[in-house]
DSSP file (Angstrom, degrees, kcal/mol; ACC not computed):
  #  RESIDUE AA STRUCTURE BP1 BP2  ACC     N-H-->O    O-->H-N    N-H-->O    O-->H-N    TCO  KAPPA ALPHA  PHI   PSI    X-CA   Y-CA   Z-CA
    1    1 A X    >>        0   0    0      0, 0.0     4,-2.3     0, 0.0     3,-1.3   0.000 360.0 360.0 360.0 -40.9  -42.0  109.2   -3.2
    2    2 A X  H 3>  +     0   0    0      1,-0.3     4,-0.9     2,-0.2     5,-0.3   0.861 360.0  52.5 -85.6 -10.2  -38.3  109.9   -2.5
    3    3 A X  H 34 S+     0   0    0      2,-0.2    -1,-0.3     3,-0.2     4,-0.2   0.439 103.7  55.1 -75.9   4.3  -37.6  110.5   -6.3
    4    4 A X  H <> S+     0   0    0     -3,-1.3     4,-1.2     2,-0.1     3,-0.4   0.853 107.0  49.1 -88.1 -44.4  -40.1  112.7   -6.6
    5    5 A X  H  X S+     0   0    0     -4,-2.3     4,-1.2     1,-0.3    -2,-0.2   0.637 112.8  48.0 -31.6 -34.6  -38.3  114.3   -3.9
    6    6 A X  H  X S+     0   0    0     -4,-0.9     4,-1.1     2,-0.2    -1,-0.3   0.615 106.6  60.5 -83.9 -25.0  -35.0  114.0   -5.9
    7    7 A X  H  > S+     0   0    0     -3,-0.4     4,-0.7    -5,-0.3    -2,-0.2   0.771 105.4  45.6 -83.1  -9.9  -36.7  115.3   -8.9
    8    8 A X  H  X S+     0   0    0     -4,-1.2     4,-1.3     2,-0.2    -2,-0.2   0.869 109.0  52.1 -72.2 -53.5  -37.5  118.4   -7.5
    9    9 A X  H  X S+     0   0    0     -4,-1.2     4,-1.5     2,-0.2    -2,-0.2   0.619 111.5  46.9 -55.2 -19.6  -34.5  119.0   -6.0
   10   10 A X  H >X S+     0   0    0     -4,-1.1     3,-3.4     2,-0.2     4,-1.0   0.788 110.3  58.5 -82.3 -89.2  -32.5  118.4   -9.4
   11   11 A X  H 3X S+     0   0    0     -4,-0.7     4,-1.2     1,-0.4    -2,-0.2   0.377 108.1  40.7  -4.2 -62.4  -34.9  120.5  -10.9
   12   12 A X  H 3X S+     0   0    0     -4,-1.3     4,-0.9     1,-0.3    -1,-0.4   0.636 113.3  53.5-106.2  10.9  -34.2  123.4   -8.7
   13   13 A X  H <X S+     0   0    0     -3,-3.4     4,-3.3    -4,-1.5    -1,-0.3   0.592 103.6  56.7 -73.1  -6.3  -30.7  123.1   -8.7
   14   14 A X  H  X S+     0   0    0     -4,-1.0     4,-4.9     2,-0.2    -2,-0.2   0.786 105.8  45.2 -58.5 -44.4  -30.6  123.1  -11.8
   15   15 A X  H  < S+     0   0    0     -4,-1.2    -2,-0.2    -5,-0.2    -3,-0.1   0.893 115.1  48.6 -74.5 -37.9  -32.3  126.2  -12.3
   16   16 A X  H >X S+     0   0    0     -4,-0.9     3,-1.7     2,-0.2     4,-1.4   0.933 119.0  44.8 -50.5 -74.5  -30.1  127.9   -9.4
   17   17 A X  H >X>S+     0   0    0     -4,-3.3     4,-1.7     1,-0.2     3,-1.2   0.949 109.4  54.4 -23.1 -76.7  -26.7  126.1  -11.6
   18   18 A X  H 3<5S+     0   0    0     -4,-4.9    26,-0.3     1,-0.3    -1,-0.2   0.488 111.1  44.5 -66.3   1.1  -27.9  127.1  -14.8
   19   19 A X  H <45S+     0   0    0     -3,-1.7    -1,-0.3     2,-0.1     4,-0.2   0.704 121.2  36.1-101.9 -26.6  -28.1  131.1  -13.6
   20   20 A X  H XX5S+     0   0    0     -4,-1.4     3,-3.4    -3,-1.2     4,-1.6   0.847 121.7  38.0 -95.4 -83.2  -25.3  131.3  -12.0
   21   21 A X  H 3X5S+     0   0    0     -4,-1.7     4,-0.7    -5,-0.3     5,-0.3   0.801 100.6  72.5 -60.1  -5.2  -22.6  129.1  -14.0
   22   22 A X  H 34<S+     0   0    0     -5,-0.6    -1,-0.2     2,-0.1     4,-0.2   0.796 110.7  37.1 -70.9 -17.1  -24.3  130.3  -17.4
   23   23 A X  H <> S+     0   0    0     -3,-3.4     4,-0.5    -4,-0.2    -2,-0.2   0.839 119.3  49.3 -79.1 -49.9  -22.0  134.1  -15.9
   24   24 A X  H >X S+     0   0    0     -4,-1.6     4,-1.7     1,-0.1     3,-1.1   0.919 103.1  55.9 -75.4 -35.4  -19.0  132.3  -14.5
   25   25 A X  H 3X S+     0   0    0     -4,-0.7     4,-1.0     1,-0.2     8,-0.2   0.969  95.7  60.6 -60.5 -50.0  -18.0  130.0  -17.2
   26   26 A X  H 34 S+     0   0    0     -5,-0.3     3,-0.4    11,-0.3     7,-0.4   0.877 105.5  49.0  -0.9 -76.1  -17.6  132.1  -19.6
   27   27 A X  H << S+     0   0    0     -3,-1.1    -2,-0.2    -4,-0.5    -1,-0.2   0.649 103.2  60.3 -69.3 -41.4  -14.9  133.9  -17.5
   28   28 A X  H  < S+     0   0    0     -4,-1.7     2,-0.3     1,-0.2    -1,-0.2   0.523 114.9   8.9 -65.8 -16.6  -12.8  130.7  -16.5
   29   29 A X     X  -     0   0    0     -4,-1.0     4,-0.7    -3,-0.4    -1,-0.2  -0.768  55.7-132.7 171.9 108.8  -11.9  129.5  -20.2
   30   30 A X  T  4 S+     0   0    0     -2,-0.3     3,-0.5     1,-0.2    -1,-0.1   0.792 112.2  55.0 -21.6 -47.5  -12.0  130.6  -23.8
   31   31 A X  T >4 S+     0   0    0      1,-0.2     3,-0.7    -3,-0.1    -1,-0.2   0.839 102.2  61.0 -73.0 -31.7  -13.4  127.1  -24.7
   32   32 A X  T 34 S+     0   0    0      1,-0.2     2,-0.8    -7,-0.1    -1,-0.2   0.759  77.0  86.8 -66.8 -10.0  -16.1  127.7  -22.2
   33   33 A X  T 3<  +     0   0    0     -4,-0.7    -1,-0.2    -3,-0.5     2,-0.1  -0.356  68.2 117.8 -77.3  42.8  -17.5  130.6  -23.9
   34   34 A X  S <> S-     0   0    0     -2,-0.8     4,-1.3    -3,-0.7    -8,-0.0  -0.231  80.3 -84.7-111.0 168.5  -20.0  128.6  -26.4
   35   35 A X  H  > S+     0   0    0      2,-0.2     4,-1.1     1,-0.2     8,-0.3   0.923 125.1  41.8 -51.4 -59.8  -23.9  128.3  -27.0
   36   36 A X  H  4 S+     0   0    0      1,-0.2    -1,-0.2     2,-0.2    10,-0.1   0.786 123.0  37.1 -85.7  11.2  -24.5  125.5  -24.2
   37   37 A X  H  4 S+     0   0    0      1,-0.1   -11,-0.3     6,-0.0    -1,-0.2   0.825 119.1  40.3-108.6 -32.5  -22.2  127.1  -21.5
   38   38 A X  H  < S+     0   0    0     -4,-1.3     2,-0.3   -13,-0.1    -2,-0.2   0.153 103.8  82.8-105.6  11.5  -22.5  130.9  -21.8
   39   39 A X     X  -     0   0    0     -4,-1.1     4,-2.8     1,-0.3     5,-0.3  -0.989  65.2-156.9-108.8 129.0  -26.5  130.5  -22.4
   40   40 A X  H  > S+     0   0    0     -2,-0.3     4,-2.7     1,-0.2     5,-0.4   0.942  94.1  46.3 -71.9 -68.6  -28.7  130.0  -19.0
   41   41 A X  H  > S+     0   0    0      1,-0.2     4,-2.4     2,-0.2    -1,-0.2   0.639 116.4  41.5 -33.0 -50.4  -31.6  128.3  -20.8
   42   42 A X  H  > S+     0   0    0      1,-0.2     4,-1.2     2,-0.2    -1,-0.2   0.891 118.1  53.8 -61.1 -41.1  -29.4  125.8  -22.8
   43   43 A X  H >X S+     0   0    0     -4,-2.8     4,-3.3    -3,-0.3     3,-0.9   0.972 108.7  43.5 -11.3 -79.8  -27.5  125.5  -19.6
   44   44 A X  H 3X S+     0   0    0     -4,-2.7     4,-5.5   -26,-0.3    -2,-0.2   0.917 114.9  50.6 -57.8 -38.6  -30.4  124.6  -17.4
   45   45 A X  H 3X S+     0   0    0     -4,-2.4     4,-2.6    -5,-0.4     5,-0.4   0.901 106.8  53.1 -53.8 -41.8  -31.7  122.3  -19.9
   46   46 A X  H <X S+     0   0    0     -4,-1.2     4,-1.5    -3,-0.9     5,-0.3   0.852 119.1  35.8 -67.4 -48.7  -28.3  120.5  -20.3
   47   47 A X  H  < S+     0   0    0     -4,-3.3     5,-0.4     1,-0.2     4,-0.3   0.836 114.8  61.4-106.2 -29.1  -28.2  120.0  -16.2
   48   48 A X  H  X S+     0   0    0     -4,-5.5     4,-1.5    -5,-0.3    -1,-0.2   0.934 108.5  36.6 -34.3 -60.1  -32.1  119.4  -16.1
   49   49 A X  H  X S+     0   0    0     -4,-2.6     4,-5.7     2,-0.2    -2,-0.2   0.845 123.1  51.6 -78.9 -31.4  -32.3  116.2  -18.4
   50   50 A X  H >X S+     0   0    0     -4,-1.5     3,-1.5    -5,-0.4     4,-1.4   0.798 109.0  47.9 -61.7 -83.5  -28.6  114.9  -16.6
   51   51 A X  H >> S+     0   0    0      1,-0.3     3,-2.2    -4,-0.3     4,-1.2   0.717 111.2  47.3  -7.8 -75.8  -29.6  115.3  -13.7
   52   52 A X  H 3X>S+     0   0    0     -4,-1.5     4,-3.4    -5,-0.4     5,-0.5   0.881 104.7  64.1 -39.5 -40.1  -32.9  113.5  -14.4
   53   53 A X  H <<5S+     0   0    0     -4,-5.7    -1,-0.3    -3,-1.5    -2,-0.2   0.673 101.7  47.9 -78.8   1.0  -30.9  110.8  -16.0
   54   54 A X  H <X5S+     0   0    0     -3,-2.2     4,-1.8    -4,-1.4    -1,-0.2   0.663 109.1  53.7-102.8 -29.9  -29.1  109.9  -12.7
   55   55 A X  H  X5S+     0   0    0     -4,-1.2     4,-2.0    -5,-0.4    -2,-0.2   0.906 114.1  42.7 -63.8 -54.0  -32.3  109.8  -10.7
   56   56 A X  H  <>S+     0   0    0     -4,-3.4     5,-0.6     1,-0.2     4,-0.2   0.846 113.0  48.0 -72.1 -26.6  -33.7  107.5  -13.1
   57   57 A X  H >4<S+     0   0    0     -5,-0.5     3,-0.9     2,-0.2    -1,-0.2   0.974 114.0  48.3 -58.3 -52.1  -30.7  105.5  -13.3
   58   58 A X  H 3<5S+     0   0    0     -4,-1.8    -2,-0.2     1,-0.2    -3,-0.2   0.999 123.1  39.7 -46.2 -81.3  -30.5  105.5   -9.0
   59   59 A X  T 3<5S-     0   0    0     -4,-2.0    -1,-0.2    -5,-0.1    -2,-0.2   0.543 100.9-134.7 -59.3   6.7  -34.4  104.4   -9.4
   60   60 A X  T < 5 +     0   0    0     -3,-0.9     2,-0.2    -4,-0.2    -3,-0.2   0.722  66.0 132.3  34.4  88.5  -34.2  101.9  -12.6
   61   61 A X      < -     0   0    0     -5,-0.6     4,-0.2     0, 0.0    -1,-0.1  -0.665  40.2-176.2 178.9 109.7  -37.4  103.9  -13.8
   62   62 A X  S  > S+     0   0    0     -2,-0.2     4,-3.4     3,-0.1     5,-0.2   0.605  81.5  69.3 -65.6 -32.8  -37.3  105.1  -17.4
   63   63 A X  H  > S+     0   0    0      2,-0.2     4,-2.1     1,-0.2    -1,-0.1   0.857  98.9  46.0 -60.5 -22.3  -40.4  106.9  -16.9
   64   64 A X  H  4 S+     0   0    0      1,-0.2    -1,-0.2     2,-0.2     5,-0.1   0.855 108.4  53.4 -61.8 -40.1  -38.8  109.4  -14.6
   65   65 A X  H >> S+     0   0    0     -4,-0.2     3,-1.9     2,-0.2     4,-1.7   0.999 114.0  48.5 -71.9 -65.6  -35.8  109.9  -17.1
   66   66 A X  H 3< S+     0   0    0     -4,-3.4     4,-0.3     1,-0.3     5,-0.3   0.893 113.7  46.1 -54.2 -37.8  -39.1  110.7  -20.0
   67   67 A X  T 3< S+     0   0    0     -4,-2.1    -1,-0.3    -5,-0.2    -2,-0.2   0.052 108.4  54.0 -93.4  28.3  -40.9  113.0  -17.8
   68   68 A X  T <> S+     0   0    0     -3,-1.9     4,-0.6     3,-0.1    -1,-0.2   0.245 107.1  50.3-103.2 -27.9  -37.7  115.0  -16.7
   69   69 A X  T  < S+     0   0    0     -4,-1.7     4,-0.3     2,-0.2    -2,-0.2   0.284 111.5  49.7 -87.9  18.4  -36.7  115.8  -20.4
   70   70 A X  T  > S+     0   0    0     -4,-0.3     4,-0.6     2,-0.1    -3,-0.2   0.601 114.4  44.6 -91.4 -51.8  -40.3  117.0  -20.9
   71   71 A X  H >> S+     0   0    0     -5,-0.3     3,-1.1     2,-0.2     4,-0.8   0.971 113.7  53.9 -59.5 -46.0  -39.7  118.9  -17.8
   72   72 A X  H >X S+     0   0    0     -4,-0.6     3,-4.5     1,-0.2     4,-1.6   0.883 111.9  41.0 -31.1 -93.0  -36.3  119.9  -19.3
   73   73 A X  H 3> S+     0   0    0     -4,-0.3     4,-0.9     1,-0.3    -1,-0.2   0.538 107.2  58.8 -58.0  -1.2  -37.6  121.1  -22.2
   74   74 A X  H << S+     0   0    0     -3,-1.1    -1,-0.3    -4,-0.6    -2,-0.2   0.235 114.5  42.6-108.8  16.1  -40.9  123.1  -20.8
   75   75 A X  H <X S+     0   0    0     -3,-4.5     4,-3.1    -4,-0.8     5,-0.4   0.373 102.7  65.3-113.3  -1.4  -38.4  125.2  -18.6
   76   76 A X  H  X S+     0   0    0     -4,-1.6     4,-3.6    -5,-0.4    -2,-0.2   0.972 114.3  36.9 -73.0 -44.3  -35.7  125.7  -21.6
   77   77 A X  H  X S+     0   0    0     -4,-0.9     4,-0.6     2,-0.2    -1,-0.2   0.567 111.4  59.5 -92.4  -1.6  -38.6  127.6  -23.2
   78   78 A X  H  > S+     0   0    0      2,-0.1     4,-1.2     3,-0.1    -1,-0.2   0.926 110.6  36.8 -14.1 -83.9  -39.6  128.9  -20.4
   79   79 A X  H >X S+     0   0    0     -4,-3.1     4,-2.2     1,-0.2     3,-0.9   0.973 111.3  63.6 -55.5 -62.6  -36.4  130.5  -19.7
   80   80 A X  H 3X S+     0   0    0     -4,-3.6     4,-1.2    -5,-0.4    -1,-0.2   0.768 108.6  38.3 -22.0 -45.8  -35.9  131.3  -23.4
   81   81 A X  H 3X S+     0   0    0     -4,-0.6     4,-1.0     1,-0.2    -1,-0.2   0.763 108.4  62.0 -80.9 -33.2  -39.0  133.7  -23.6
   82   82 A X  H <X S+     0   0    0     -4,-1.2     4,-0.9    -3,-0.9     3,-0.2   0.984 114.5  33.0 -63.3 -37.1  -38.2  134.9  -20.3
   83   83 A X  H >< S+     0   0    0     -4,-2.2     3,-0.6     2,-0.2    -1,-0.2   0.888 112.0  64.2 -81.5 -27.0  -34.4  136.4  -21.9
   84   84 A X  H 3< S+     0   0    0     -4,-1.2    -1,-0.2    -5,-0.4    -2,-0.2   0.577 106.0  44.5 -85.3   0.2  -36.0  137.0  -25.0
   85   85 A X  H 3< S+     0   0    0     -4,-1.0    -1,-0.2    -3,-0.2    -2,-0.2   0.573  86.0 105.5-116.6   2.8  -37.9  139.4  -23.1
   86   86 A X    <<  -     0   0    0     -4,-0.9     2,-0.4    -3,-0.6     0, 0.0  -0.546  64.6-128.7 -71.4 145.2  -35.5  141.2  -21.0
   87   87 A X        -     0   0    0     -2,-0.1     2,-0.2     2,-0.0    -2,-0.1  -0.842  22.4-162.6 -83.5 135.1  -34.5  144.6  -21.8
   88   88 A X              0   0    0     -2,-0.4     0, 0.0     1,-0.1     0, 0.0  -0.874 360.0 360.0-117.6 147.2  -30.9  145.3  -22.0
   89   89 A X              0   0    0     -2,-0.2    -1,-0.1     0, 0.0    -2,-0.0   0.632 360.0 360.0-124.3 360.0  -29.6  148.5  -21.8
């Protein structure tokens, strides 16, 4: 019960991280201004599956770690479609 509790909470700090430092990094360093820092999805994916992989690690539970880079990857295209559908002006 309390990893699910931690897997939610990575989850949505992740999503909260990855919107916010996918703007700031950029801005701190030249090197930081690449594909998996300066993009929120790749971001959020990046800090999803880590994240996950430190709750499973805490819990010795693999399963957690599989089903948090499934979750990973169903909000990375999530997010994707979601930018690929913003209008910029």
């Amino acid at each position: 019960m309390y990893y699910l509790l931690a897997s939610i909470a990575v989850i949505a700090a992740s999503l909260v991280a990855g919107n916010r430092l996918s703007l700031v990094l950029p801005r701190l360093h030249p090197l930081l201004n690449r594909k998996p820092f300066c993009c929120r999805p790749c971001l959020t994916f990046h800090l999803v599956w880590m994240g996950m992989g430190i709750v499973s690690f805490v819990g010795a539970c693999g399963s957690i770690f599989l089903a948090g880079v499934a979750i990973a990857f169903v909000i990375f295209f999530i997010l994707r479609r979601i930018n690929n559908k913003k209008v910029t002006l």
